[in-house]
C-alpha positions in Angstrom: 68.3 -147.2 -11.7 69.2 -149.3 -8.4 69.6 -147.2 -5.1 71.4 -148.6 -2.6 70.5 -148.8 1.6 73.2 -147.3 3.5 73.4 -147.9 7.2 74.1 -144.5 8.9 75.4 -143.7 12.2 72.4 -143.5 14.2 70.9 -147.2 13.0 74.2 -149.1 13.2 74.6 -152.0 15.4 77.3 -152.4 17.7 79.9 -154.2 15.7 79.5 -151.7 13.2 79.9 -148.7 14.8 83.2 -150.6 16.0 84.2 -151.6 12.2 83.3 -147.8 11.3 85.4 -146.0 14.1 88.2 -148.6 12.7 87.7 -147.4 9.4 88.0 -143.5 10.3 91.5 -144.3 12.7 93.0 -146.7 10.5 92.3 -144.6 7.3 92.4 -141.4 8.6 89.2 -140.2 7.6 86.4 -137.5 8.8 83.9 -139.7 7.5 82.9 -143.4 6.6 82.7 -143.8 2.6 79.2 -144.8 1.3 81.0 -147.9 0.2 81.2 -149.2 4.0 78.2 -148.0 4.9 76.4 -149.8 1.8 77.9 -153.0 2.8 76.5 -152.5 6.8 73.2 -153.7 5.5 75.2 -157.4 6.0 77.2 -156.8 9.4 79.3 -160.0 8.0 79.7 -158.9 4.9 81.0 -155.5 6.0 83.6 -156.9 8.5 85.3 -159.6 6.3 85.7 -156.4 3.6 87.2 -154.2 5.8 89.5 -156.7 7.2 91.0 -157.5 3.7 91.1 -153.7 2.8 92.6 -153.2 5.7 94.9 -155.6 5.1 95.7 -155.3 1.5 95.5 -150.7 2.4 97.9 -151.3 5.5 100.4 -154.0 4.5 100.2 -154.7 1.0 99.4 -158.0 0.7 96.1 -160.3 1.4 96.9 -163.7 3.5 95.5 -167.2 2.9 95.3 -166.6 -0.9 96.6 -169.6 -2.7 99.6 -168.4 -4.4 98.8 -169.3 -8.0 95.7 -167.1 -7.8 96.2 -164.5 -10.3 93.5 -161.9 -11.2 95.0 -162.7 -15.1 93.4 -165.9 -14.5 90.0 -164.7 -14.3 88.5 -164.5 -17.6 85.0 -162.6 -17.5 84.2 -163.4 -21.0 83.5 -166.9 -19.6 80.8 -165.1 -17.3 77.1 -165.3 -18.1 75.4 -161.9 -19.0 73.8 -159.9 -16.6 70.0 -159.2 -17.2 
């Protein structure tokens, strides 16, 4: 089974302690979800996915995707097995 490293309060950087405290005002949470802090272990990774959930979460809707992206369009038969 694959674990996961999470990045916890006490070993986060800077600008992820700031992306955290975001997370727990803009979400209204007493804690960050394992989810964030899995994706900590890539500090760029982490902030461009909390800036579209936050957008997508807050408003609804996710800017500078084309408009003829659908999701329906995505066919993940046509997607190579996973080994």
């Amino acid at each position: 089974m694959a674990k996961f490293s999470v990045v916890g309060d006490e070993t986060a950087s800077e600008a992820t302690h700031r992306i955290y405290k975001q997370i727990l005002d803009v979400k209204h949470l007493r804690f960050v979800p394992n989810f964030f802090k899995t994706l900590a272990t890539s500090p760029d990774v982490l902030e461009g996915t909390w800036s579209v959930y936050r957008s997508v979460s807050t408003r609804g809707s996710i800017s500078g995707v084309p408009t003829d992206w659908s999701i329906e369009r995505t066919s993940f038969r046509s997607l190579p097995p996973v080994e």
